[in-house]
ZAMARGU-4260 file (C-alpha; in steps of 0.2 Angstrom, whole numbers, plus 5000, padded with zeros to 4 digits):
<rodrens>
0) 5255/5430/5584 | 5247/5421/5567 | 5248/5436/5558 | 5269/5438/5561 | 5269/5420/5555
5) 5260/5426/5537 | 5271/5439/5536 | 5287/5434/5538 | 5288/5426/5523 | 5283/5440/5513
10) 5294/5451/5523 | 5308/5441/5518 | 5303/5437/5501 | 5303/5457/5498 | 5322/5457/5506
15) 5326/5445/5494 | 5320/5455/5477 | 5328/5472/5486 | 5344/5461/5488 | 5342/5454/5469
20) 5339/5471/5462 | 5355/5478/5472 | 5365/5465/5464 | 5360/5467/5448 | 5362/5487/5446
25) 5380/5483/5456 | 5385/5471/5441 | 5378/5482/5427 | 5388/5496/5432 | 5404/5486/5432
30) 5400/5480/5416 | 5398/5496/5409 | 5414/5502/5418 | 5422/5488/5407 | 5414/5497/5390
35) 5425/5511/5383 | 5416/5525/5381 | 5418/5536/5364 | 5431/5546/5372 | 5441/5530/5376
40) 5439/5523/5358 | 5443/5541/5350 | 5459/5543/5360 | 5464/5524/5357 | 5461/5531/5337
45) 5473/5546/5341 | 5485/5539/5347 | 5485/5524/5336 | 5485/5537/5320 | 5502/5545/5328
50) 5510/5530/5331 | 5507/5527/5312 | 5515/5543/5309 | 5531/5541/5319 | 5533/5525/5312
55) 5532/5532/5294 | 5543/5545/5299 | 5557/5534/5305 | 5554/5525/5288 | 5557/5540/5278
60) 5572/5544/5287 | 5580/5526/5283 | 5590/5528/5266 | 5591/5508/5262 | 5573/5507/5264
65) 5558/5513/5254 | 5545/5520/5265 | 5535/5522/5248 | 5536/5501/5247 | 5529/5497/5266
70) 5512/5498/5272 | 5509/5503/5292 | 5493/5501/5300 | 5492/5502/5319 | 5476/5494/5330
75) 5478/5497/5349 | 5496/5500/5347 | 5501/5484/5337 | 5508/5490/5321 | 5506/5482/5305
80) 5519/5480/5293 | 5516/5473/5274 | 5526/5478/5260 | 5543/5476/5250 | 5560/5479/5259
85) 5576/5475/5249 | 5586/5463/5261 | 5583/5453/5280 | 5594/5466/5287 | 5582/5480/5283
90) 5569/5470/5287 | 5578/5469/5306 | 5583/5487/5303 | 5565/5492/5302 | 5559/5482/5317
95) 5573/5488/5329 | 5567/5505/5323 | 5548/5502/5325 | 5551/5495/5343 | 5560/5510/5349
100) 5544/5523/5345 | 5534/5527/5358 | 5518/5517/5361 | 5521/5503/5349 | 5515/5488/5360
105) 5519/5473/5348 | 5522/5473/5329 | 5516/5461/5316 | 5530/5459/5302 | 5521/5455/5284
110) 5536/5462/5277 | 5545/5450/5262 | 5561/5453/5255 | 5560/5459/5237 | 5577/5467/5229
115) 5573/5482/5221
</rodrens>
């Protein structure tokens, strides 16, 4: 019966590191569930690097606007815009046309009016 008693406590301690160590591997697996992985941030790169080029198509494609004179960068889907456009209503032109493309999750309008 005595030796139960000095057992029990070690018994119990080694439940408690088993229990520990379980919680720990369960939370570092999450937190590398959260990590993208090199595929994710290639794919993010992709698709950003298209949505850059649908938006500088549409630019191209706008007569009143210089696609030569704006700047587009895209980062996870925002896009960028700096750059020179001739009137507000161009500029509005441009952002209706930028929110319609695929993908684009917000935009950043840097764009100030310079007449040509």
């Amino acid at each position: 019966m005595q030796n139960r008693k000095l057992i029990a406590p070690f018994f119990a301690a080694a439940l408690l590191s088993v229990a520990a160590a379980s919680s720990f591997a369960a939370d570092t697996a999450v937190a590398q569930a959260d990590m993208p992985t090199a595929t994710q941030k290639a794919a993010v790169a992709i698709e950003d690097s298209v949505i850059t080029a649908k938006v500088k198509s549409a630019l191209v494609s706008d007569k009143e606007v210089s696609a030569l004179k704006i700047n587009v960068v895209t980062k996870h889907g925002v896009v960028i815009l700096t750059g020179a456009i001739p009137s507000p209503e161009a500029g509005a032109r441009v952002l209706k046309m930028v929110a319609s493309i695929e993908g684009v999750k917000d935009i950043q309008n840097q764009l100030q009016v310079s007449p040509s």
